[in-house]
C-alpha positions in Angstrom: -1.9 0.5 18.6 -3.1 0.1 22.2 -3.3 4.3 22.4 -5.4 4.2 19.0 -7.4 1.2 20.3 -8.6 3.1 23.4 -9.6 6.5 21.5 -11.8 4.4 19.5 -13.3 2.7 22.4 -13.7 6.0 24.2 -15.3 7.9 20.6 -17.6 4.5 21.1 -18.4 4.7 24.5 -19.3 8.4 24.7 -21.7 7.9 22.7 -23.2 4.3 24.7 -22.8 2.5 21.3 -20.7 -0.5 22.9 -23.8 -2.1 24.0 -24.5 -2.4 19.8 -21.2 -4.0 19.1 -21.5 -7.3 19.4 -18.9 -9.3 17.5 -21.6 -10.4 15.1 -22.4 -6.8 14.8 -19.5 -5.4 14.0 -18.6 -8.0 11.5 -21.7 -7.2 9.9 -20.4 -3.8 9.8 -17.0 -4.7 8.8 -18.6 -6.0 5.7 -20.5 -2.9 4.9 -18.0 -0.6 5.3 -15.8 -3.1 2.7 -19.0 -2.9 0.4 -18.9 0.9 0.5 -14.9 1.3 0.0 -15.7 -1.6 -3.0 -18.0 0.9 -4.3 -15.4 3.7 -4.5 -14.0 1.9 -7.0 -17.5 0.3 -9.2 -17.4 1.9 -12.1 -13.8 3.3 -13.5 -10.4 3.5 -11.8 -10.6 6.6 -11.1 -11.2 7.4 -7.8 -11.8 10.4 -4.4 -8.6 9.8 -2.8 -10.5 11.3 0.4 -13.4 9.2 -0.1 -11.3 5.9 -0.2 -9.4 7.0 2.8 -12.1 7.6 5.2 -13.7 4.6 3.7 -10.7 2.6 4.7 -11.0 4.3 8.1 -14.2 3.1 8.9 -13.0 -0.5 8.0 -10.4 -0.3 10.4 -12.5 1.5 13.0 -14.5 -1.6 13.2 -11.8 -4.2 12.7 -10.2 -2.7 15.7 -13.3 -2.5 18.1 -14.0 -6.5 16.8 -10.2 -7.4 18.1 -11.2 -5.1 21.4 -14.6 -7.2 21.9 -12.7 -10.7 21.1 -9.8 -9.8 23.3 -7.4 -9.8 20.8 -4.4 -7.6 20.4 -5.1 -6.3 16.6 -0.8 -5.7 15.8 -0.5 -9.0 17.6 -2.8 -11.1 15.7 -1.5 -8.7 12.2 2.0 -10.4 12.8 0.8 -13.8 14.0 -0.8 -14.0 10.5 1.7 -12.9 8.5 4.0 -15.8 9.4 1.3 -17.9 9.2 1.2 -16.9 5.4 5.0 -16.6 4.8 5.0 -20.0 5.2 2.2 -20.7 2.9 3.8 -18.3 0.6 7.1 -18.9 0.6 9.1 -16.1 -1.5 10.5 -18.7 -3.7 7.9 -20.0 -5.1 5.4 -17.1 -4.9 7.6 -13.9 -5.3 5.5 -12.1 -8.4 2.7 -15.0 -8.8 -0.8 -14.4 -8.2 -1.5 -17.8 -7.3 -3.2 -19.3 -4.7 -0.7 -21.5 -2.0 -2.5 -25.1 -2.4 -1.7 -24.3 -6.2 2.0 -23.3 -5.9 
């Protein structure tokens, strides 16, 4: 993660762009980026494999430079969350439901 952290940051500062990315900013463009991968899928469910890939890309591009800008380690903060929601969602009594945890 850290290796694919710094390419990104490198791609970014070649360029001079880290001076645009903010933490507002690249939350604005987190959201985007999830409006055009939304959009991938608008009208059918059928969908560009490719396009939806790179789509996701960007998402993560931007999700990664956020953690980078926050000072927070993006696999760390992945696996801090996830126990955070296993106990939320504890397998027996969410294992196949849909539900939300304050309902189960």
């Amino acid at each position: 993660m850290e290796e694919l952290t710094k390419k990104i940051r490198k791609f970014a500062e070649d360029r001079d762009w880290l001076q645009f990315n903010t933490p507002e900013n690249l939350a604005k463009s987190i959201s985007i980026e999830a409006g055009e991968l939304l959009e991938c899928f608008q009208w059918n469910s059928d969908y560009d494999k490719d396009e939806v890939k790179y789509e996701v890309a960007d998402v993560m591009n931007y999700c990664i430079l956020l953690c980078s800008q926050i000072g927070v380690d993006p696999k760390e903060v992945i696996l801090e969350k996830m126990e955070i929601s296993a106990k939320k969602y504890p397998i027996e009594k969410s294992k196949g439901k849909s539900t939300k945890y304050t309902k189960l």
